[in-house]
C-alpha positions in Angstrom: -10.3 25.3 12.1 -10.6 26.1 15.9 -7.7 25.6 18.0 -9.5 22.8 19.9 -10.1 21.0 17.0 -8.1 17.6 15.9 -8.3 16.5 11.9 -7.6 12.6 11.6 -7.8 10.2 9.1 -9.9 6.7 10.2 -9.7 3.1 9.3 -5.8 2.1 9.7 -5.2 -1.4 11.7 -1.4 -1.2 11.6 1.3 1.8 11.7 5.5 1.0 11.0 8.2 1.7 13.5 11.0 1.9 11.8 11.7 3.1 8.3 11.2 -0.6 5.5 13.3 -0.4 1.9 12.8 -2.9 -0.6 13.6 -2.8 -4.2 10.3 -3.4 -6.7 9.6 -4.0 -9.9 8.2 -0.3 -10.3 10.2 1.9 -12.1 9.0 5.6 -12.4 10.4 7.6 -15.2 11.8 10.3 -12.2 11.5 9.8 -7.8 8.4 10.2 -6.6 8.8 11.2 -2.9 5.9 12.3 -0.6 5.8 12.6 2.8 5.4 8.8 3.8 6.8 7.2 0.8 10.0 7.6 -2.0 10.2 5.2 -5.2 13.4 5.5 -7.2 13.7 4.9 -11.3 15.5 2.0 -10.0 12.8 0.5 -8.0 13.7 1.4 -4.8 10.9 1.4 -2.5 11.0 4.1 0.9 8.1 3.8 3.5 9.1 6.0 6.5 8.3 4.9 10.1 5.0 6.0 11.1 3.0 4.9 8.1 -0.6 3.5 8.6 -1.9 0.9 6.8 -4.9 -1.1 6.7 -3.1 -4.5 6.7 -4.8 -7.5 4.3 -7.8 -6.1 3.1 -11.2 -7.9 2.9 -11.8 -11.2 4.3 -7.8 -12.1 4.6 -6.6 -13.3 7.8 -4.0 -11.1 9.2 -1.0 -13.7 9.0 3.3 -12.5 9.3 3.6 -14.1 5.7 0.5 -11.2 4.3 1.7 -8.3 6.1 5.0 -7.3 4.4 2.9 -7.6 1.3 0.2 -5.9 2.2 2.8 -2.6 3.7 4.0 -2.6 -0.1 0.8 -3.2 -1.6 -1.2 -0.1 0.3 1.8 1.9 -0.3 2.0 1.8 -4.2 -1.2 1.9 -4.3 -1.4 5.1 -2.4 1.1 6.0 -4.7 -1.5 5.3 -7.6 -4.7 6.7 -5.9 -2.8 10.0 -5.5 -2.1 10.5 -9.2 2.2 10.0 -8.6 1.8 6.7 -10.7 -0.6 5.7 -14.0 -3.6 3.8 -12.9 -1.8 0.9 -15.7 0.6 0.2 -13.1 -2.0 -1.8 -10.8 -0.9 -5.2 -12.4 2.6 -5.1 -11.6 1.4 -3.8 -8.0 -0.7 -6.8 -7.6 2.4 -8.9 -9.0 4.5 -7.8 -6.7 1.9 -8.7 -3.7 2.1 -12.1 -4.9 5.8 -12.3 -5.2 6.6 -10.6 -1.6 4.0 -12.9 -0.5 5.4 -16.3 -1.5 9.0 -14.7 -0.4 7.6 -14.5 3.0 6.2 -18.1 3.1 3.2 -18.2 2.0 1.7 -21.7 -0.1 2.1 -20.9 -3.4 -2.2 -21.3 -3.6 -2.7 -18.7 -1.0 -0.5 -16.1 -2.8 -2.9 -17.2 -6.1 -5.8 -16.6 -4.7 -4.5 -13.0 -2.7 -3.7 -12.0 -6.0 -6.9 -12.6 -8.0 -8.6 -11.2 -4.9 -6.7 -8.1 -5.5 -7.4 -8.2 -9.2 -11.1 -8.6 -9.3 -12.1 -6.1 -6.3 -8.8 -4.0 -5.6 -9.6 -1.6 -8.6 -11.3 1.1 -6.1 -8.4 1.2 -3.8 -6.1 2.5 -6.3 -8.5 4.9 -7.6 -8.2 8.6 -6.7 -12.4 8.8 -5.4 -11.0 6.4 -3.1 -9.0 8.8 -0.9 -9.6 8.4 3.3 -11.6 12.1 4.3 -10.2 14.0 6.3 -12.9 13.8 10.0 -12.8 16.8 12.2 -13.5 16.6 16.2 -15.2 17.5 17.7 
C-alpha cells in the first residue's frame, strides 16, 4: 500500500466515547477478546471507546430507548460474523436486544416487533460473507 494511501471501513452512523460494560446472557466456554470487544464466561460484555456501529438497522427510527440495544446487538453479532461465537447463538443475541430494549423504555410492542425484525432478516449480519471490505483511497 503506498504511503499516501488511507484503508477505511464505510457504513457506521454512530462511534462510543467512552468504554460500555454490561453483563449478558452470553456465556463463552473461555474470554473472547478482540480489539473492540471482551466477553467473559460470565457474561460480561466489554466494548471499548471508539467502536462504530451502525445504530438500528433497517427501517428503525434512531430513538435513546434502541440505541443501547442496538451497541450490544452489532457487537455480538460482530462477535458471531467473525467466527469467536457459534452462528446458534443468534437467538439469545436477538433476546437480549429485546430485553435491553424494554430496560431502556421502550413499549413492550415495539421491543416485539425489533425482535422479529431481527429474526426474520438479521440472519446475514451475523454471517461471516457479511464482513464490511476494507476501501482503499485514493
Amino acid at each position: 500500500m503506498p504511503m499516501d494511501q488511507i484503508a477505511y471501513t464505510a457504513g457506521y452512523k454512530y462511534q462510543t466515547e467512552d468504554t460500555y460494560s454490561t453483563v449478558v446472557s452470553i456465556q463463552p466456554a473461555i474470554a473472547i477478546d478482540t480489539y473492540w470487544i471482551r466477553l467473559t464466561p460470565k457474561g460480561r460484555l466489554t466494548i471499548r471507546c471508539g467502536y462504530a456501529w451502525d445504530g438500528p438497522s433497517g427501517p428503525a427510527i434512531d430513538t435513546p430507548n434502541f440505541m443501547r440495544g442496538s451497541l450490544v446487538h452489532d457487537a455480538l453479532y460482530q462477535l458471531i460474523r467473525e467466527g469467536h461465537l457459534p452462528a446458534d447463538r443468534r437467538e439469545p443475541v436477538d433476546q437480549e436486544l429485546q430485553r435491553i430494549c424494554l430496560e431502556d423504555g421502550m413499549s413492550a410492542l415495539r421491543a416485539w416487533w425489533v425482535y422479529q425484525a431481527v429474526r426474520f432478516g438479521g440472519g446475514p449480519a451475523a454471517d461471516p460473507a457479511h464482513r464490511r471490505p476494507v476501501l482503499r483511497a485514493p
